[in-house]
VOKOL-513044 format. One record per atom (N, C-alpha, C, O): residue in one letter; x, y, z. Coordinates in steps of 0.2 Angstrom, whole numbers, plus 5000, padded with zeros to 4 digits. Layout:
! VOKOL-513044
AXYZ ...
This chain:
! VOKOL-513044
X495148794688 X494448794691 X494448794698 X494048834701 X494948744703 X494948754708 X495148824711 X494848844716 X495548854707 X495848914711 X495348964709 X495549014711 X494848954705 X494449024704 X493849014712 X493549054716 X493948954712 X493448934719 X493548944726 X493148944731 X494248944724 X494548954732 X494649034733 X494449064738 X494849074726 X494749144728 X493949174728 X493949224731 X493249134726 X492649134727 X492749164735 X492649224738 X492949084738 X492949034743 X493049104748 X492749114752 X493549144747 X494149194751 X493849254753 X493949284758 X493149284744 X493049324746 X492549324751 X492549364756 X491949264750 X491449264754 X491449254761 X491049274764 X492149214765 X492449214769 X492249284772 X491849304776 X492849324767 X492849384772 X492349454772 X492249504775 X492149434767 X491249474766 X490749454774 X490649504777 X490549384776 X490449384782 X490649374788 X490349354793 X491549394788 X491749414793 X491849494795 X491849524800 X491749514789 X491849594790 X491249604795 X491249644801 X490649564791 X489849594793 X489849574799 X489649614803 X490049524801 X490049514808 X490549544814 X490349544820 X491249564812 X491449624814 X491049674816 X490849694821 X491049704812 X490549754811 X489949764817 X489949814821 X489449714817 X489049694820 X489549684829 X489149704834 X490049654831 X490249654838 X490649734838 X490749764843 X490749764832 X491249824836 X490749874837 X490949934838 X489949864836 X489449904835 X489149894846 X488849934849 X489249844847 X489049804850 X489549844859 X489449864865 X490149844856 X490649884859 X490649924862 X490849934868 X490349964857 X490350054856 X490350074864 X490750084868 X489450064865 X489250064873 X489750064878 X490050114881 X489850004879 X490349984885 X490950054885 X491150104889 X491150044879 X491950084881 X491750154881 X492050184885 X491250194877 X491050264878 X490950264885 X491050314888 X490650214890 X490450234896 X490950224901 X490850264906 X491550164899 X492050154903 X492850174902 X493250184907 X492850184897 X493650204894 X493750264897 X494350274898 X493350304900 X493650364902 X494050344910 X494650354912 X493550324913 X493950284919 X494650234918 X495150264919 X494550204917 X495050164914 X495650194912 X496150174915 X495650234906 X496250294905 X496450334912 X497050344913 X495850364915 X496250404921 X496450364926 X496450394931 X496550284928 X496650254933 X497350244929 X497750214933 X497450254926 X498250224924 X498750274923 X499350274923 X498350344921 X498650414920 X498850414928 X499450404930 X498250414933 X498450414941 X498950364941 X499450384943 X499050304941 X499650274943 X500250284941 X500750264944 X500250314934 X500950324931 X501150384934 X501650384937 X500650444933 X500850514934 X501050534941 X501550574943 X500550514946 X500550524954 X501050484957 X501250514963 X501250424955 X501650404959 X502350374955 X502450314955 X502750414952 X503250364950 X503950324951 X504050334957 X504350294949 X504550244951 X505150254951 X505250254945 X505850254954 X506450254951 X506750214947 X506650154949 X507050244941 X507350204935 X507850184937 X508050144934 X508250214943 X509050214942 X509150194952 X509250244955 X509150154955 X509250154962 X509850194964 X509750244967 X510550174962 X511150204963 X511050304962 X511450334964 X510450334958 X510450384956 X510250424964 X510450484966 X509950384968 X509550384972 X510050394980 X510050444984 X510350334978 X510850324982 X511350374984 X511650374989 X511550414977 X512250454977 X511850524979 X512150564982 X511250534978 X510950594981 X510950594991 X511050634995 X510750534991 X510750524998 X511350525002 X511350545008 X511950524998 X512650525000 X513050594998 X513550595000 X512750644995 X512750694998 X512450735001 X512650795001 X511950705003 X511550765010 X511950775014 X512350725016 X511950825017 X512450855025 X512050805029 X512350755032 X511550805029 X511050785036 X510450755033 X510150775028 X510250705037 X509650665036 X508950705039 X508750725044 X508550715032 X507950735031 X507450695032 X507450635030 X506750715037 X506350655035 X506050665027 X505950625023 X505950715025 X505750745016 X506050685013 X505850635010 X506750705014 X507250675008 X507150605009 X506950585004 X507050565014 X506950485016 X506350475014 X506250425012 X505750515014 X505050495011 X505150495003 X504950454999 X505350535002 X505550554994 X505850484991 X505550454987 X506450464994 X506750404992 X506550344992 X506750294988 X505850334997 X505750285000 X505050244995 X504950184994 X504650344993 X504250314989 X504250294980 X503850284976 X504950304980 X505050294972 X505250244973 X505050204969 X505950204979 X506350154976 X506050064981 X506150004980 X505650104986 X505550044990 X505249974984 X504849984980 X505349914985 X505149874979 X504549844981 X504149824977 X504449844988 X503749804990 X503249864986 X502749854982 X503349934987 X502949984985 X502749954977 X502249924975 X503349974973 X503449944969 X502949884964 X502649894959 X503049834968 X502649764967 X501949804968 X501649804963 X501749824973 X501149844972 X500949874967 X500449854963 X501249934967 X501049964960 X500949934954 X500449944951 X501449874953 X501249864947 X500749794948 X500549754943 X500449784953 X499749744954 X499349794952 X499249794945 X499149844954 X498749894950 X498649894944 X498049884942 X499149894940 X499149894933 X499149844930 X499249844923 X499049764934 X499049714929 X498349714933 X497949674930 X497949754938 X497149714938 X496749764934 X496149754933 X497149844931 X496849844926 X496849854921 X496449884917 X497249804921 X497149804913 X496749714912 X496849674907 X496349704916 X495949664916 X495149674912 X494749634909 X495249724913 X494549794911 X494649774902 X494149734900 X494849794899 X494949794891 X494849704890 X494449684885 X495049664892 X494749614892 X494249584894 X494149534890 X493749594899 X493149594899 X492549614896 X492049584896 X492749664893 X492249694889 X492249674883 X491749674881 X492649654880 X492949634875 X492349544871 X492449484873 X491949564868 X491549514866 X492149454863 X492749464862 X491649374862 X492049304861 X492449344855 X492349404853 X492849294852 X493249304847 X492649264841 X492149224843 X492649294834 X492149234830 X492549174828 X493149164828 X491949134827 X492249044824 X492049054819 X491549084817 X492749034814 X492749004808 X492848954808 X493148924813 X492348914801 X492248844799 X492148844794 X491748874790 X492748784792 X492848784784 X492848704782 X493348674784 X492348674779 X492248604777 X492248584772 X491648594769 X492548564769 X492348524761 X492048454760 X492148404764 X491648434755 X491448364753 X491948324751 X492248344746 X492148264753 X492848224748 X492548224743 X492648264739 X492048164742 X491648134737 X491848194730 X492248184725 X491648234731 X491748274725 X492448304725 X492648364723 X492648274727 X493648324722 X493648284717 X493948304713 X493448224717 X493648164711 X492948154706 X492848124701 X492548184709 X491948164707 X491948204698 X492348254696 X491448164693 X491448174689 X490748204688 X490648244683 X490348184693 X489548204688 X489548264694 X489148304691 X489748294699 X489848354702 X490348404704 X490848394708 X490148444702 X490748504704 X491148484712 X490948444716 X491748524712 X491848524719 X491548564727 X491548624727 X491248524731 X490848574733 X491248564741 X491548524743 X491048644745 X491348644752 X490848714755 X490548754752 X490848704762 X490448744765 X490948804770 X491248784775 X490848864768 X491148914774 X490648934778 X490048944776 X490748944785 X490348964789 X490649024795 X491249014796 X490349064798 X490449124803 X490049124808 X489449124806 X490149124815 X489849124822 X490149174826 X490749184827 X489649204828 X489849264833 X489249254840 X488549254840 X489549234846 X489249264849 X489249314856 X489749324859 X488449334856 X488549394859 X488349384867 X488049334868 X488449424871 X488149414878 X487549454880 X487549504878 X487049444883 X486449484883 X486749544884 X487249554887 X486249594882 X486349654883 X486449694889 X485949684893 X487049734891 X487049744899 X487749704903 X488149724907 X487649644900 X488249574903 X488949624904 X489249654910 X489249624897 X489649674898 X490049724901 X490549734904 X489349764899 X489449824904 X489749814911 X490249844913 X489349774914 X489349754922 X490049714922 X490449744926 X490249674919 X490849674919 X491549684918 X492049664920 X491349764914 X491849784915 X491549874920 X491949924921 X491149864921 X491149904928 X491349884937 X491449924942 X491449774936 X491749764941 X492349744941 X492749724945 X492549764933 X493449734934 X493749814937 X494049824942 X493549854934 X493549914938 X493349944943 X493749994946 X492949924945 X492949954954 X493349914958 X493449934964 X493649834955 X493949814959 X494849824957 X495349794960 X494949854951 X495549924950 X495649954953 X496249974956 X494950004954 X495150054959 X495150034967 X495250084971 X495149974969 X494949974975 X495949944976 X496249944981 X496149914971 X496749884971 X497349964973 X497749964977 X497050014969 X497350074969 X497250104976 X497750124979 X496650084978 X496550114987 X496950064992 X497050084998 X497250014991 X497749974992 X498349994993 X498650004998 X498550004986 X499150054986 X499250124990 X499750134994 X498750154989 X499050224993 X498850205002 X499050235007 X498550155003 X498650125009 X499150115011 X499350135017 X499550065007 X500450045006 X500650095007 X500850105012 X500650135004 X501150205005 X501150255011 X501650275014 X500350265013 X500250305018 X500850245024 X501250265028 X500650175024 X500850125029 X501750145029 X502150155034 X501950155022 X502850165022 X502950215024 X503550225026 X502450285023 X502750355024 X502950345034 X503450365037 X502450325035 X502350315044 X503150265044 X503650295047 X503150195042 X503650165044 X504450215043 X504850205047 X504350255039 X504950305035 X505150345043 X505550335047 X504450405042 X504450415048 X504750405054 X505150435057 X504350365056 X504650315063 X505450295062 X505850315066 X505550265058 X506350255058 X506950305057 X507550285057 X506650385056 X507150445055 X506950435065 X507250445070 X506550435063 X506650475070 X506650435077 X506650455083 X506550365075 X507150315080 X507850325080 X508150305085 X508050355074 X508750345073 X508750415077 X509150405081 X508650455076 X508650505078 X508650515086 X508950565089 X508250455089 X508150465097 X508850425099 X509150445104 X509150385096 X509650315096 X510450375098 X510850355101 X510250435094 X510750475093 X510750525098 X511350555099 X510050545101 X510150605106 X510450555114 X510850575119 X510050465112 X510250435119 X510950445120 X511150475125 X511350415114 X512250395114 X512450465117 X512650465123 X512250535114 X512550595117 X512350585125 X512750595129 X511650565126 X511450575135 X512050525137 X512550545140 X512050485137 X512550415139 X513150445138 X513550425142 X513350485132 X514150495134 X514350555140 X514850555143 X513550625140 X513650645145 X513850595151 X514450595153 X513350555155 X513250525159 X513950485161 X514150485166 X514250465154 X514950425157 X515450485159 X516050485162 X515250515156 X515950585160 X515750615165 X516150645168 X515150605167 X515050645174 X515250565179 X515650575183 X515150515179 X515350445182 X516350455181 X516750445186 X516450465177 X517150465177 X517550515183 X518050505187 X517150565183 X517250615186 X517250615193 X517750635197 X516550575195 X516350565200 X517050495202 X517450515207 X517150455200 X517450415201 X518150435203 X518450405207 X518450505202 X519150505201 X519050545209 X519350525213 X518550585208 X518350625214 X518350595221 X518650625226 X518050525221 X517850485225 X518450455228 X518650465234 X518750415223 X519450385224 X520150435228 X520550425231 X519950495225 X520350545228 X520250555234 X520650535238 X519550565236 X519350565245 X519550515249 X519750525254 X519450445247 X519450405248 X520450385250 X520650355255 X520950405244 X521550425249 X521750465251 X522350445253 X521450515253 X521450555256 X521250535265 X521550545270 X520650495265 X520650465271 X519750515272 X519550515277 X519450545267 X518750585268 X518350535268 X517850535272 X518450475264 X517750445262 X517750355263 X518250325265 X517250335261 X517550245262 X517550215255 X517150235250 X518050145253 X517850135249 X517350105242 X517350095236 X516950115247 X516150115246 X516150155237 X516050135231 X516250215241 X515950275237 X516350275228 X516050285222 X516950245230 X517350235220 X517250195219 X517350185213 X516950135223 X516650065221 X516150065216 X516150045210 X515550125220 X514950115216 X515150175210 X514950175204 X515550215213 X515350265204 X515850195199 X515650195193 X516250145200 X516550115196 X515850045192 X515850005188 X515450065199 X514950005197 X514350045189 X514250025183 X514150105193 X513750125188 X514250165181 X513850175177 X514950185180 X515250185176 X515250145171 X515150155165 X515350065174 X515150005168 X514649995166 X514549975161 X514150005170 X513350015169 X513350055163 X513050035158 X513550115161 X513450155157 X513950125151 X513750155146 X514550085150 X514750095146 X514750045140 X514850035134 X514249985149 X513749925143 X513249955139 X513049915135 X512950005140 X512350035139 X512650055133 X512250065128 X512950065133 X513550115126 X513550075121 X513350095116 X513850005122 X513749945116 X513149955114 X512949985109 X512649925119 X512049925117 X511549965111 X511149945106 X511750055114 X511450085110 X511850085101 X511550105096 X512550065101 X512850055097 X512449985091 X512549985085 X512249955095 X511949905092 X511349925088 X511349925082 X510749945091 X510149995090 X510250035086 X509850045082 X510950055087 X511150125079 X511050105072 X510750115068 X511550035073 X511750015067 X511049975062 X511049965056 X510449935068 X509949925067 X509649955062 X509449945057 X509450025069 X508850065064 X509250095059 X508750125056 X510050105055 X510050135052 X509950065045 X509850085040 X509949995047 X509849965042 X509249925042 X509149885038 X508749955047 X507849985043 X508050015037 X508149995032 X508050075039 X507850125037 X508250135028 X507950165024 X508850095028 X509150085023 X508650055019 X508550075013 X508249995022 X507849935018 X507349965017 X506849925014 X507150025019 X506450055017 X506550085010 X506150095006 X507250125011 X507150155004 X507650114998 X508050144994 X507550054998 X507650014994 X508550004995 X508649964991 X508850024998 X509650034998 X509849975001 X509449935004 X510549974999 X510949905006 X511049955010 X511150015011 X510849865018 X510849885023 X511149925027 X511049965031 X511749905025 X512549905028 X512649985025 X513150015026 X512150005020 X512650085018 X512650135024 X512250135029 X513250175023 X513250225028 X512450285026 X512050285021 X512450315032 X511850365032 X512150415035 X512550405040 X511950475034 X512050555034 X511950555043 X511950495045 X511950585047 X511750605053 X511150625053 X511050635047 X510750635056 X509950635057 X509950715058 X510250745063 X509350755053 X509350815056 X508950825062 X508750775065 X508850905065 X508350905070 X507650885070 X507350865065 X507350895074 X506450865075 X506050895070 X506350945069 X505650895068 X505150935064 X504850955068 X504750915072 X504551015069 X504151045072 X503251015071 X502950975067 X503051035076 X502350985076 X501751025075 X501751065079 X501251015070 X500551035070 X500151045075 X500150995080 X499751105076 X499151105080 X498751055081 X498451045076 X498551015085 X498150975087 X497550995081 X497551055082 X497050995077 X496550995074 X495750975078 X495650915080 X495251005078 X494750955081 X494650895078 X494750865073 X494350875086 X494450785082 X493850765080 X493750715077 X493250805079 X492650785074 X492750785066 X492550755061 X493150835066 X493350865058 X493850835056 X493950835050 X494350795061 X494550765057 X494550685057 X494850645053 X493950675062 X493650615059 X493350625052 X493550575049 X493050645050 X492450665045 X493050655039 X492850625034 X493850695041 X494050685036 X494450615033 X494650605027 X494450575038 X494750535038 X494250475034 X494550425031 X493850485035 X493150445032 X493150455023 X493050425017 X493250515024 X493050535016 X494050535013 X494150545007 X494450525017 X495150515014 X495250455013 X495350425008 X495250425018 X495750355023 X495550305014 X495050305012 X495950285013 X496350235006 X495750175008 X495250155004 X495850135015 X495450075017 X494950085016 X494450055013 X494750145018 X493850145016 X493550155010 X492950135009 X493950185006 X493850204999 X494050144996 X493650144992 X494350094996 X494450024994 X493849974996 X493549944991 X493649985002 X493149925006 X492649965001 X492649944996 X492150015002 X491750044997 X491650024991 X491050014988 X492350014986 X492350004981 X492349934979 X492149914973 X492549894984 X492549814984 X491649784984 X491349754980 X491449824990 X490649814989 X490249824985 X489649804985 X490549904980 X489949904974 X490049844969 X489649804965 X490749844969 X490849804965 X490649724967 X490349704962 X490649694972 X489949634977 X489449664972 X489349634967 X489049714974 X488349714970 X488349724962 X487949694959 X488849754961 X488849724953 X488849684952 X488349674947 X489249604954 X489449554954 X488549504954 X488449454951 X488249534960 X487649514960 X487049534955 X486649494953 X487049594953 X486549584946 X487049554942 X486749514939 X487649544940 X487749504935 X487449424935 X487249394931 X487649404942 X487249334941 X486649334941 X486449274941 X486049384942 X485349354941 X485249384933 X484749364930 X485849424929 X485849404922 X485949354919 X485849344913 X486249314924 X486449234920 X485949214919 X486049154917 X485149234920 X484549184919 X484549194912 X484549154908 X484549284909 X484649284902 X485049244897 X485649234898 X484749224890 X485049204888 X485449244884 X485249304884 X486149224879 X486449244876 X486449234869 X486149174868 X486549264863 X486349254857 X487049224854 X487649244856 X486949174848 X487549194842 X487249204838 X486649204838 X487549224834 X487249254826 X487949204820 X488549214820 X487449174817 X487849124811 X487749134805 X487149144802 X488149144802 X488249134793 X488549094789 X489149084789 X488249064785 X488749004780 X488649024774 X488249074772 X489048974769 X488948984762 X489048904761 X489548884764 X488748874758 X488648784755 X488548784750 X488048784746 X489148774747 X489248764737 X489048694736 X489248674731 X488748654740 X488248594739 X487748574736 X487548534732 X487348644741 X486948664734 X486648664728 X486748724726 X486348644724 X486348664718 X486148724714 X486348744709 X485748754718 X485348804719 X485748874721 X485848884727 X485848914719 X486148974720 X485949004726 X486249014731 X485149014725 X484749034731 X484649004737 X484349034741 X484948944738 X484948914743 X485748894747 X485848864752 X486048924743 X486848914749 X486848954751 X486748934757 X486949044752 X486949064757 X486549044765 X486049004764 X486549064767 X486149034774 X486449094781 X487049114782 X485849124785 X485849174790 X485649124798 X485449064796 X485749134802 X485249114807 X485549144812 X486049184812 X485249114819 X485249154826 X484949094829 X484449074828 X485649084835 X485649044841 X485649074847 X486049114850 X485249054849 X485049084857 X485049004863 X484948944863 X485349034867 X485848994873 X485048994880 X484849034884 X484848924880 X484548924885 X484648904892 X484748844894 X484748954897 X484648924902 X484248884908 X483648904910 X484648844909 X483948794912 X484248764917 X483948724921 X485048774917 X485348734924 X485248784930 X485648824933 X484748774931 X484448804938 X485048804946 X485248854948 X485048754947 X485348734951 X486148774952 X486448804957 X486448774944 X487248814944 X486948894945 X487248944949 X486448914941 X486248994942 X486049004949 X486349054952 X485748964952 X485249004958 X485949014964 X486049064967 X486448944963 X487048934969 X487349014966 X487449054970 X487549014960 X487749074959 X487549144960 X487949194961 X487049124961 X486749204965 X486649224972 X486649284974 X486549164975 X486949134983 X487349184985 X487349234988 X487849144980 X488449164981 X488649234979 X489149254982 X488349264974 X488549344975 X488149384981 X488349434983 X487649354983 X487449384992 X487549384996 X487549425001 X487949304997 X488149305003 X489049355001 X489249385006 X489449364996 X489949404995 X489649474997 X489849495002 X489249494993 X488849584995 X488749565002 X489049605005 X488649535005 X488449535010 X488949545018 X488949585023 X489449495015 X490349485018 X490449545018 X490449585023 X490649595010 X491049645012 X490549715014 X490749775014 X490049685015 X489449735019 X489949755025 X490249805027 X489949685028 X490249685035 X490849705035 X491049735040 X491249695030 X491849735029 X492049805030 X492549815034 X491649845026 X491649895025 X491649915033 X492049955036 X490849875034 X490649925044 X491449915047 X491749965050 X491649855046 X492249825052 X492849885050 X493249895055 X492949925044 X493449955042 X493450035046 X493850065048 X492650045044 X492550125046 X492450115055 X492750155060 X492150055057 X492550065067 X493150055067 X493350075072 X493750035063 X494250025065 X494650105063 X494950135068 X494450125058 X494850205057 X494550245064 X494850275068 X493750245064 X493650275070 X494250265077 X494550315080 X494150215078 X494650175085 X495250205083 X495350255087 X495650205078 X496150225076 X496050285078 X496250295084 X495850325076 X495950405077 X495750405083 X496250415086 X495250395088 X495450395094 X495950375096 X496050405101 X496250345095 X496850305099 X497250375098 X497450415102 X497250385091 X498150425089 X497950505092 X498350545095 X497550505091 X497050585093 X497350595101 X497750635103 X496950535106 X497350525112 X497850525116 X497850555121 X498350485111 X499150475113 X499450525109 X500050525109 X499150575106 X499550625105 X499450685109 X499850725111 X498850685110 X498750745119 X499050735123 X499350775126 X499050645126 X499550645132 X500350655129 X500750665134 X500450655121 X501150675124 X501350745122 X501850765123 X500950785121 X500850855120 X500950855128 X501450865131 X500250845130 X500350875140 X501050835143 X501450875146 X501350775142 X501850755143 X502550815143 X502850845147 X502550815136 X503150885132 X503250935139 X503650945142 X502350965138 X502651025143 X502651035150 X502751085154 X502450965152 X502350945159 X503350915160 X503550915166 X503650905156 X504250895156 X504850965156 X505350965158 X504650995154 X504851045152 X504751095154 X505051145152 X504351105159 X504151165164 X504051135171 X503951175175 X504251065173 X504251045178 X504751005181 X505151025185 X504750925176 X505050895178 X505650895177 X505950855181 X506050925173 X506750935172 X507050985176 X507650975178 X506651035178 X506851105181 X506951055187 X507451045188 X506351015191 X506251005198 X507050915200 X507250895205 X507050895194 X507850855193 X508350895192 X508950865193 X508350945191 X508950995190 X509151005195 X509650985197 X508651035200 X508651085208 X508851035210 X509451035211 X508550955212 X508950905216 X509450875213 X509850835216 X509550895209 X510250885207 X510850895209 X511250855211 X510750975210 X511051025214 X511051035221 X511551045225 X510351025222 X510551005232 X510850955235 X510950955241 X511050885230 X511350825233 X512150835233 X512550815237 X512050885226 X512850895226 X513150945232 X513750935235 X512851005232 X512851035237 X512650995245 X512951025250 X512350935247 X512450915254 X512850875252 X513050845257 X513250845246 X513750785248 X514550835248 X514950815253 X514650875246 X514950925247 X515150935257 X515650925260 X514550955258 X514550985266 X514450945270 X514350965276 X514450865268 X514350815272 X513650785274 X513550735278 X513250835271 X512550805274 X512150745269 X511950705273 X512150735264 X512150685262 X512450625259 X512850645255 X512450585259 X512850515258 X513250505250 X513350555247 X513350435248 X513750465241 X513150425237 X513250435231 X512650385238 X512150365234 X511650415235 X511250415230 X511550445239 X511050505237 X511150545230 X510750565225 X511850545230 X512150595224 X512050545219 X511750565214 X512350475219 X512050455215 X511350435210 X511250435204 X510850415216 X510350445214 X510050495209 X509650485204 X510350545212 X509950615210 X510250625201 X509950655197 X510950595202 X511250585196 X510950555190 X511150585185 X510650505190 X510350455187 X509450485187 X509250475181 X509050515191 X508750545189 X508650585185 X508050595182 X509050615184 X508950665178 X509350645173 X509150675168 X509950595171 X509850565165 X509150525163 X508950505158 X508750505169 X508250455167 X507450525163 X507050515158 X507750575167 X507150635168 X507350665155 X507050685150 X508050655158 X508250675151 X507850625145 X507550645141 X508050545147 X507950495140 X507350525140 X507150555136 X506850515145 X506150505144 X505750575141 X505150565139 X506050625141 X505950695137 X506250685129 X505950705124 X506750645128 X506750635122 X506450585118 X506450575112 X506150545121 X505750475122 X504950515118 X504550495113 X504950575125 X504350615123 X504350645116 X503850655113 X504850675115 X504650715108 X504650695104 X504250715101 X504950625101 X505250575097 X504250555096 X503950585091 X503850515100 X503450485104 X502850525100 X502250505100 X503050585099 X502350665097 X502250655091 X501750655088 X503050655088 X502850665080 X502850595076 X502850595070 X502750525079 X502650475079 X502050455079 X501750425074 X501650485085 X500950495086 X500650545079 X500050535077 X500950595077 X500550635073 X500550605066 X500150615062 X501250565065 X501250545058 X500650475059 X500550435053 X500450455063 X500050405063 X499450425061 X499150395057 X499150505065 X498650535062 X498650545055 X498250525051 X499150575054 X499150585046 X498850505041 X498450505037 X499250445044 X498950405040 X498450365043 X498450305042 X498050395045 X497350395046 X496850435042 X496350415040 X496950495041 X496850535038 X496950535031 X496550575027 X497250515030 X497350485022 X497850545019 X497750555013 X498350585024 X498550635022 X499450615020 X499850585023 X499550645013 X500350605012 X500650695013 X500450755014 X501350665012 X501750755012 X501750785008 X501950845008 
C-alpha cells in the first residue's frame, strides 16, 4: 500500500515539476534570443583573435633559431606566451561567463512533508503533502542583468586589448633599446681605438721631445673614461636583454639573437584624422563607454527593484479527504516596502552612472593629450633625424678634421683635438638616440590609436 503511494507520490512530484520547468524555460526564451548571440561572439573573439601558447619551450626553440632579432618575431612571441597577458585573458572569460548565470531564473523548491500521526494510525490512511515553488523576477529584471554582466565583459575585453596594445609598445621599446645598447658598444669601441691611437701617437711625441707629458696623460685619462663606459654599457646589454626575455615569457638569463636593423618609419598622418581615429579605436575608451552603459543599466535595474517579484506554487495534500481538494495552485507576490534599502539603492546606481560619466570625459582628454604629446615628439624627432643628418654630423666631421689638421701643424693644442674628438662621438650617440627615439614615438602613436601589427 505504501509503495503504491510513494510511486503516486513520484508521479505527481514530477508532473508539477515538469509544469513548472516548462513555465521558467518559457520565461528564458527572451533573454537568451536577445543576448546569446553576444555572448557566443565575445568568447569566439577571445578564443580566435588572440591565442595563447600551449607549449613555451616551442617558442623558445623558434627564437633560437632566428639569425637576427625581429621586432615581428618578438611581438609574435610576446603576445602568445607573456603570462600577465595571459591572466588577463582568462579574466575575460571567467567575467563572461558570469552572463549564463544571471539570466538564469532561481533554482524551484521542493517540499516534501508527511503526517506521523497517520503511519500507525488505524482510523486513517497515510497522508503526506508534496509541494513546488518557482520564483520569477518581474519582467525585464533579467534581461538587464544579463545585458550588464555583459557590457561589463566586453568592457573587461577592452582591458585586455589595452594590455596588449600596452606589451606591444613595451615589446617594442625593448627591441629597440637593445638595439641602441648595441650601436652604443659599437660607437664606444670606435672611440676606444681612436683614444688608443691617440695615446700611442702622443706618447711617441712626447719621446721624441715634440710634445709635453700633458698630452698621453689625458688621452690615457679619456682612454679609461671610455673603457668604464664599456662595463657599463655591458651592464645595460645584459638588462634590456633580460626585459625583453620577461616580456615574452622566457628566462631572463636566455641568450638572444643579435638585434636586426630599424624599421623603417610611417609618414607622419594628419593629426585630426588620427585623432578621430583613436576615439573610435583606442581599447580605454571603448571599455569606459561600456562601463557607463553598463552604470545606466545598473540604474534602471534598481528603480525595478520597486517592482515586485512573483512565485508561482503547487502542492498535492493526501490529507485531505476530498479528492478535489488536495491538489492546490497559487501565486506569491513579493512586496516591496523597504523603502529605505530601494531608494539608497538607486542612490547608488547614480552617483556610479554618474562616477563613470566622469570617467569616461577624464579618459577621452587623456587619449587626446596623449596624441598630442606622441604626435609632437614624434615631429621633433623627425625634424631632429634630419637636422642631424644634413648638419650636425656633416659640421662635427668638418671640425673634426680641422683640429686634426691644426694639431698636425701646430696650430692647435692637444685638448682641442680632443674635444672635437668627443664631439662627434657625442654628435654620433645622440643621432642614434634619435632614430631609436622616432620609432618609440611612433609605436606610442600606434597605441594610442588602437592600432596592433
Amino acid at each position: 500500500m505504501i509503495t503504491k503511494m510513494m510511486h503516486r507520490l513520484a508521479f505527481r512530484v514530477a508532473v508539477v515539476f515538469l509544469s513548472m520547468y516548462g513555465i521558467v524555460g518559457c520565461t528564458s526564451v527572451e533573454v537568451n534570443t536577445e543576448l546569446n548571440s553576444r555572448y557566443n561572439h565575445l568568447l569566439r573573439d577571445v578564443e580566435d583573435e588572440f591565442p595563447v601558447a600551449s607549449d613555451i619551450e616551442e617558442h623558445v626553440d623558434l627564437l633560437k633559431d632566428a639569425r637576427f632579432l625581429t621586432i615581428e618575431k618578438v611581438v609574435e612571441i610576446a603576445l602568445m606566451n607573456n603570462p600577465d597577458l595571459n591572466s588577463m585573458k582568462e579574466r575575460v572569460k571567467e567575467s563572461a561567463e558570469k552572463y549564463p548565470q544571471v539570466i538564469s531564473p532561481d533554482d524551484p523548491a521542493l517540499s516534501i512533508g508527511i503526517y506521523p500521526s497517520t503511519i500507525v494510525s488505524d482510523n486513517s490512511d497515510f497522508s503526506y503533502k508534496v509541494g513546488l515553488a518557482q520564483r520569477f523576477p518581474y519582467p525585464g529584471k533579467l534581461a538587464l542583468k544579463g545585458e550588464i554582466s555583459l557590457k561589463e565583459a566586453e568592457a573587461k575585453l577592452g582591458d585586455f586589448r589595452s594590455a596588449r596594445l600596452e606589451l606591444i609598445l613595451s615589446v617594442k621599446s625593448s627591441c629597440l633599446t637593445l638595439f641602441y645598447v648595441n650601436r652604443v658598444i659599437e660607437i664606444n669601441g670606435e672611440e676606444k681605438r681612436i683614444f688608443e691611437e691617440l695615446k700611442t701617437v702622443t706618447t711617441s711625441r712626447y719621446a721624441a721631445g715634440k710634445g709635453s707629458l700633458q698630452e698621453p696623460a689625458q688621452a690615457g685619462v679619456e682612454l679609461a673614461r671610455v673603457e668604464h663606459r664599456g662595463i657599463t654599457l655591458n651592464r645595460m646589454l645584459r638588462v634590456a636583454g633580460a626585459r625583453l626575455n620577461t616580456l615574452m615569457g622566457r628566462g631572463s638569463s636566455l641568450p638572444l639573437p643579435p638585434p636586426a636593423g630599424l624599421p623603417d618609419v610611417k609618414k607622419i598622418s594628419d593629426k585630426e584624422a588620427l585623432v578621430e581615429e583613436a576615439i573610435f579605436n583606442n581599447p580605454d575608451i571603448r571599455a569606459a563607454r561600456l562601463k557607463k552603459g553598463s552604470a545606466v543599466d545598473s540604474l534602471k535595474l534598481a528603480e525595478m527593484q520597486y517592482y515586485p517579484d512573483f512565485t508561482v506554487m503547487g502542492s498535492y495534500n493526501r490529507a485531505w479527504m476530498a479528492d478535489e481538494l488536495r491538489p492546490f495552485v497559487g501565486i506569491g507576490i513579493s512586496v516591496p516596502i523597504r523603502f529605505g534599502r530601494l531608494d539608497a539603492g538607486e542612490r547608488e546606481a547614480k552617483a556610479k552612472s554618474s562616477r563613470l560619466g566622469f570617467k569616461l570625459r577624464a579618459v577621452l582628454d587623456r587619449v587626446r593629450y596623449e596624441m598630442e604629446e606622441a604626435y609632437q615628439k614624434l615631429e621633433e624627432s623627425s625634424h631632429l633625424e634630419k637636422h642631424f643628418l644634413k648638419t650636425m654630423l656633416p659640421a662635427t666631421e668638418l671640425n673634426l678634421e680641422a683640429a686634426r689638421a691644426g694639431y698636425k701643424e701646430g696650430k692647435n693644442d692637444f685638448i682641442t683635438l680632443i674635444a672635437a674628438e668627443k664631439a662627434l662621438i657625442k654628435a654620433k650617440l645622440e643621432y642614434e638616440r634619435i632614430l631609436v627615439d622616432m620609432r618609440i614615438r611612433e609605436a606610442e602613436l600606434s597605441r594610442i590609436i588602437g592600432e596592433e601589427p
